[in-house]
C-alpha positions, -999 to +999 in steps of 0.1 A: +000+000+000+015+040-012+003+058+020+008+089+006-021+077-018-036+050+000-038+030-032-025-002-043+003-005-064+000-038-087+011-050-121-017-072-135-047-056-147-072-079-137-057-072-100-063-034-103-098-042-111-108-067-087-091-042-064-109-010-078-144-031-072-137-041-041-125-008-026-157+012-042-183-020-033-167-031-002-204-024+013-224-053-007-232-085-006-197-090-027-181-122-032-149-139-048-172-150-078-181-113-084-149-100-081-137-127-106-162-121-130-156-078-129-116-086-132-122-108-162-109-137-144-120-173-135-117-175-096-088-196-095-068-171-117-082-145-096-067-164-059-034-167-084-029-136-090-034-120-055-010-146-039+016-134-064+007-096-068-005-090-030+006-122-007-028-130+003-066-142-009-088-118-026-111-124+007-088-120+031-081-085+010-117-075+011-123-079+045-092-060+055-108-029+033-142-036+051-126-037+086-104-006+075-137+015+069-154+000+100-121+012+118-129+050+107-163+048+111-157+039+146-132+069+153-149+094+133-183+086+137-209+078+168-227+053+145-241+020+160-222-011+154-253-026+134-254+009+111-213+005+108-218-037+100-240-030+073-223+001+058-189-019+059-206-053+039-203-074+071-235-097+075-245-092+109-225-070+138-215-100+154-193-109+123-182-076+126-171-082+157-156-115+158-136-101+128-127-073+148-119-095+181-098-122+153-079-089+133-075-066+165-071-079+195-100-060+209-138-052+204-150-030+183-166-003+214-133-009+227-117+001+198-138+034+195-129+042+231-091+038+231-086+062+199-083+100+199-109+120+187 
C-alpha cells in the first residue's frame, strides 16, 4: 500500500480491477465469484494472481478494506455497530465483531474508546 495515496500498487490488470471493485463496493453483498467475473478472471486465476501480486486471498483482501472503513467509522463517527456492520458489507455485527476480536485484538466499542478524537 502508497500511504501517501492509499492506493494499491500492482502489475496485473485484472488485480487493479478486482481491487478498484472491491475498494468502491466493499459495502455489498460482494463475493470472490463477483470479483472474478468484474476482473475478467476465473476464480482460480483471480486467488493466483493475489497470492503473487498482494501475498494474500482476494477475501482476506476484502475484509481487511471492510474492517479498515469499520475502523474509521468507529473513530470518526458515533454510529451503531449494526449501522457501521451494514455500511462496511459485514452480515451481521457480530461478524463484525468477531472479525474485529480475530484482526485486533479487541472489540470494536473498545476500539472506538481507546482512539483519539
Amino acid at each position: 500500500t502508497r500511504e501517501s495515496t492509499d492506493t494499491i500498487a500492482v502489475g496485473h490488470r485484472a488485480i487493479e480491477r478486482a481491487v478498484a471493485l472491491i475498494q468502491s463496493e466493499f459495502g455489498r453483498d460482494l463475493g470472490v465469484g463477483d470479483i472474478a467475473r468484474a476482473a475478467g478472471v476465473s476464480r482460480r486465476m483471480l486467488h493466483y494472481l493475489f497470492a503473487n501480486e498482494l501475498h494474500r486471498t482476494p477475501a482476506s483482501f476484502l475484509r481487511q478494506v471492510r474492517l479498515d472503513h469499520a475502523k474509521r467509522m468507529l473513530e470518526d463517527t458515533d454510529e451503531k455497530i449494526a449501522t457501521i456492520a451494514g455500511e462496511c458489507g459485514f452480515s451481521t455485527s457480530r461478524n463484525l465483531h468477531r472479525t474485529f476480536i480475530r484482526e485486533t485484538g479487541m472489540a470494536p466499542m473498545r476500539w472506538r474508546t481507546s482512539t483519539p478524537g
